[in-house]
FIKE-192072 format. One record per residue (C-alpha): x, y negated, z negated. Coordinates in steps of 0.05 Angstrom, whole numbers, plus 5000, padded with zeros to 4 digits. Each point is the difference from the previous one (the first is absolute). Layout:
ATOM east north   up
ATOM    X     Y    Z
...
end
This chain:
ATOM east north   up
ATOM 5000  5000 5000
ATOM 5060  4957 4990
ATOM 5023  5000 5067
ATOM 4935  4990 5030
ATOM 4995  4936 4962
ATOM 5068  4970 5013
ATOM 4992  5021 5073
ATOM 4925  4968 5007
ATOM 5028  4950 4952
ATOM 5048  4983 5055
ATOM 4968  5011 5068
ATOM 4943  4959 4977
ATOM 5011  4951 4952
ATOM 5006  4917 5030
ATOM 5065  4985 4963
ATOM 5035  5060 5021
ATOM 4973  4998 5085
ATOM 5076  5006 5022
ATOM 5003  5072 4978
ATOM 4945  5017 5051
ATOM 5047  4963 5056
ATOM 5059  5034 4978
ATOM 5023  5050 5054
ATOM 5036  5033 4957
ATOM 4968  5003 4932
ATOM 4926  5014 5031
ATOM 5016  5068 5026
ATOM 5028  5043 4944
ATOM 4943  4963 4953
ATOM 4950  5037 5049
ATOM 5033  5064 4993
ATOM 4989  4994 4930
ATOM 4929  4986 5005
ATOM 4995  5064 5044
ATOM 5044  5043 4948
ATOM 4940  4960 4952
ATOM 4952  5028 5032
ATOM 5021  5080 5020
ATOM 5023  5002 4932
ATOM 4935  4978 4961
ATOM 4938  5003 5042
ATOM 4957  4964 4954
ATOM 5036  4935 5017
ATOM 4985  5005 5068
ATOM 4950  4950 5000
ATOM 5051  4951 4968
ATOM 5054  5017 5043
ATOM 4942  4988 5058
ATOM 4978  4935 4969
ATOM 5072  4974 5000
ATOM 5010  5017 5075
ATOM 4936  4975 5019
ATOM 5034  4932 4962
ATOM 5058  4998 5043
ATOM 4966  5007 5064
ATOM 4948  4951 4982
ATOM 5065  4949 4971
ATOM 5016  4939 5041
ATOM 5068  4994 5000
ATOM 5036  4923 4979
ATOM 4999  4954 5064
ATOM 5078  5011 5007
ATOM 4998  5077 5013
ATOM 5022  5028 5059
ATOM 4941  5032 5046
ATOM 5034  5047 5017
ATOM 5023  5028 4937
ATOM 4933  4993 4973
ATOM 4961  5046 5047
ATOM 5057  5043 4995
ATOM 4984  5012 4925
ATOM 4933  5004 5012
ATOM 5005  5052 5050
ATOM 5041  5035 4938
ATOM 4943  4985 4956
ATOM 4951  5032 5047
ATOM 5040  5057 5005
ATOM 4993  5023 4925
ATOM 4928  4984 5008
ATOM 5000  5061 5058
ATOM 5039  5043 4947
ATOM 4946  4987 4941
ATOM 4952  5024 5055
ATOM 5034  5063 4993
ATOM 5004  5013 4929
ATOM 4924  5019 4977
ATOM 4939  4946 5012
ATOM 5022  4965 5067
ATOM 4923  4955 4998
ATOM 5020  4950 4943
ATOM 5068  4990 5052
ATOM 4949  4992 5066
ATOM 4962  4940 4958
ATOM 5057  4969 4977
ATOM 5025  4997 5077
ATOM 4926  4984 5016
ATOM 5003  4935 4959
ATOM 5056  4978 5028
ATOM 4985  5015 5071
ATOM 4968  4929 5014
ATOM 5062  4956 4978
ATOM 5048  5038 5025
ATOM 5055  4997 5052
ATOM 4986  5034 5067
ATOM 5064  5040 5004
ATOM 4993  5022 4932
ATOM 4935  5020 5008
ATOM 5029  5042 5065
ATOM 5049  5024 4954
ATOM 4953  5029 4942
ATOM 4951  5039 5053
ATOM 5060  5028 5029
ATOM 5036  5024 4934
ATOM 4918  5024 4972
ATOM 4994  5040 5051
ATOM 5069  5027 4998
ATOM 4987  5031 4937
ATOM 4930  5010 5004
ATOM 4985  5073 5035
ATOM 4943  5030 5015
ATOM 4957  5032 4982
ATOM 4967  4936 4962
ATOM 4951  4999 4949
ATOM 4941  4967 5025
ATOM 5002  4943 4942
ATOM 5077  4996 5022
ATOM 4994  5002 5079
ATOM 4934  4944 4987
ATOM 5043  4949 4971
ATOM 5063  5018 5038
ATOM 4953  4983 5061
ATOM 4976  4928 4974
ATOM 5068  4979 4990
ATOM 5018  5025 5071
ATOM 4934  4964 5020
ATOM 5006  4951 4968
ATOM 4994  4921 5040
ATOM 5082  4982 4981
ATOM 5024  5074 5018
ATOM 4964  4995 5067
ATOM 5029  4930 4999
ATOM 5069  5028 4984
ATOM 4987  5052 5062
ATOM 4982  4958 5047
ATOM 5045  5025 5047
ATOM 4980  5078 4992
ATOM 5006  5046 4946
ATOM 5068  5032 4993
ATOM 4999  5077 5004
ATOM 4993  5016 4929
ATOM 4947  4954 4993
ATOM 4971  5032 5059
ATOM 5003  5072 4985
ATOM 4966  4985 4933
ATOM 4946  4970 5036
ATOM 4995  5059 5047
ATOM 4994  5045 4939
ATOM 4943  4958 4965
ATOM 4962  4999 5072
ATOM 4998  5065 4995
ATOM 4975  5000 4927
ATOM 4954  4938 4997
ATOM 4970  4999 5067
ATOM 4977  4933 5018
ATOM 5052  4956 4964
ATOM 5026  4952 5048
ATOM 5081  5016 5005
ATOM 5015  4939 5047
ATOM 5049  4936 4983
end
């Protein structure tokens, strides 16, 4: 529980915003909140909560772009691992919420990685709200230009399951 609070304590907290800018210091602070969360499922939902807080941070004015959706992209990542460690649905609504703010390639970037860990066959709760965030108006948004293949195969697969979904950008 210690660790979970200095880490949340320091991804999230106003005073201390450089650490989430920090190339180097961001990374092994979410391998911790990983190790957090294989190690002691019952903070998941903490460990969730302060992901969900970096992804939703806006960075200090001075931060380099680049570097920032970088990190994010990391963030994301251990969001896609959480999916895999027991109840994925509390990690498909915390993605869901912060669909409509977010950045286009990042939103690219967290189908892609979802689906890369998600296999079927899907529950039907599961493959449901896997499907809205796919469906979703910013996903189609950040598709524009056609679905990639992963995104595309999963489709395929719930075509064959939900008949009648529309699986078009």
């Amino acid at each position: 529980c210690g660790v979970l609070l200095w880490a949340q304590t320091n991804l999230t907290h106003p005073q201390l915003s450089g650490a989430f800018t920090n190339k180097t210091f961001m990374p092994p602070l979410l391998l911790l909140l990983v190790t957090v969360a294989q190690l002691h499922a019952h903070l998941r939902p903490e460990v969730l909560g302060a992901l969900l807080a970096c992804l939703v941070l806006t960075p200090p004015s001075d931060s380099n772009a680049l570097t920032i959706v970088e990190l994010k992209r990391q963030v994301i990542d251990c969001m896609a691992l959480l999916l895999t460690m027991g109840d994925p649905l509390p990690v498909l609504s915390a993605l869901e919420s912060w669909l409509a703010a977010a950045d286009l390639s990042l939103i690219r970037h967290a189908l892609q990685r979802l689906l890369e860990v998600a296999a079927p066959p899907f529950g039907d709760e599961f493959a449901t709200r896997l499907m809205a965030l796919v469906q979703h108006p910013r996903s189609r948004e950040a598709f524009r230009g056609g679905w990639t293949p992963v995104v595309a195969e999963f489709l395929k697969h719930l075509a064959q399951r939900m008949p009648g979904h529309s699986h078009h950008p």
